[in-house]
Steps between C-alpha positions, in 0.01 A plus 500: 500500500438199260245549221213332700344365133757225495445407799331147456373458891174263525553424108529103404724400153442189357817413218494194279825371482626654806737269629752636311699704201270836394180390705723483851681827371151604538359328799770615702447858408163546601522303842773738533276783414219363745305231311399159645558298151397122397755324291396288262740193348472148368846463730448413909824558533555826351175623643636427846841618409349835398252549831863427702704769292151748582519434875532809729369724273232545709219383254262213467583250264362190341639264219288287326589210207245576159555405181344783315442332221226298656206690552358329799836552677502865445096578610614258810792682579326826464196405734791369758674821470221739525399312832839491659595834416193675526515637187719572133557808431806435209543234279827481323444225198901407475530106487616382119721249326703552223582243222617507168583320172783481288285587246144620473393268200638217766320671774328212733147505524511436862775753559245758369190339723732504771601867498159618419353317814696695777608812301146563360279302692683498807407890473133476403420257736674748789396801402070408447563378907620811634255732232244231671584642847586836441142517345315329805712779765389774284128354522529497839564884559881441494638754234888449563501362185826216315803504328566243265832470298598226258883482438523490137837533314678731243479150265161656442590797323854355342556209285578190699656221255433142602256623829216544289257348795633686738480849329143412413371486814715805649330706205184350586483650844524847405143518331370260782603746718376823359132322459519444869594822565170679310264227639632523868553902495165535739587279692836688634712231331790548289690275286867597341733252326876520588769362243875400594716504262866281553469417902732262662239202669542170483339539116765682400778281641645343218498807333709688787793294445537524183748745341389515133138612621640759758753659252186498218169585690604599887755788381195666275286532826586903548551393894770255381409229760249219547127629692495358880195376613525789769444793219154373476377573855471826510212498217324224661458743816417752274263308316384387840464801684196805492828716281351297185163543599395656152753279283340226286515349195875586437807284397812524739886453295745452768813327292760765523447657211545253280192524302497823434916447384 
């Protein structure tokens, strides 16, 4: 008999970023594990791509095109998705952007604005909707309680030359998250930060074919290969499911090993 905690029946997921790389390695895991999920992305087509790749799981599924880094989309989005669906019971904070500099006394000032806006903001913005909701259900008698996870990154503990912006607001999130999780406790809702460390997305691309970074950082990860956007769904059904029911607050290192190499 299955454990019956991971079993994610009459749940709804909501994932920023869903449409594809770590945030579909998710989405597909916990409609696979019960869910009815919302997908959010700024891409139409990728959004639709992703519902067609979800088909016949058996699950409900809606797509919808935000920009998180505009707060009026996200509260929007939110309202639309709480009345289709019924309800949100997860909220998986995933869409970012990564850009760099060659340097960081010639990092662009719009560069930084840029990443701060969906990595940061893009977060914020999410996250105070679904605490907004979460709160109103719990004022309402309903004491099933929210997940919320921001995907942070292992640039947050290690040194990340030249992505300065982007390491700033992937350590940001971590003491976002932990003042969520105190304030929201009573409410039944958690909050946990996950960070990748090397996974092979369309971020990453450049860096996948090339041999001098493989040889130099990819055969230090312990697991001598490249994360999948798969190894990430089975903590986003944990992190969804009543198993984590007591787990808050806590930072979540799935990168092979490398940071601890």
């Amino acid at each position: 008999m299955a454990y019956k905690a991971f079993d994610l029946t009459g749940k709804v997921a909501l994932v920023t970023g869903g449409n594809g790389g770590i945030g579909f390695g998710m989405v597909e895991a916990l409609a696979q594990a019960g869910a009815d999920v919302v997908i959010w992305g700024s891409n139409p087509k990728k959004n639709a791509d992703a519902e067609v790749k979800l088909a016949g799981l058996g699950v409900k599924v809606m797509s919808q095109v935000v920009d998180v880094a505009d707060e009026h989309a996200v509260a929007a989005g939110m309202v639309e998705a709480v009345s289709k669906m019924g309800r949100v019971d997860t909220v998986i904070a995933n869409a970012g952007i990564g850009a760099g500099a060659s340097s960081f006394s010639e990092f662009p000032t719009e560069t930084y604005r840029k990443v701060l806006s969906v990595n940061l903001d893009g977060v914020f913005f999410t996250f105070r909707e679904a605490c907004k909701h979460m709160v109103e259900r719990a004022g309402q008698g309903d004491r099933a309680g929210g997940s919320l996870v921001a995907i942070s990154s292992l640039s947050a503990l290690d040194g990340a030359p030249r992505n300065e912006a982007y390491a700033a607001t992937k350590g940001a999130l971590i003491p976002m998250v932990r003042a969520i999780a105190v304030e929201h406790a009573r409410y039944g809702v958690r909050a946990n930060c996950i960070l990748p460390g090397w996974i092979a997305t369309d971020m990453t691309a450049g860096a996948q074919g090339n041999d001098k970074f493989n040889d130099n950082v990819i055969k230090r990860v312990p697991m001598r290969r490249w994360g999948q956007p798969a190894d990430f769904g089975g903590m986003a059904v944990y992190f969804a499911s009543d198993a984590s029911s007591f787990h808050t607050g806590d930072n979540v290192l799935i990168d092979g090993g490398y940071g601890i190499f």
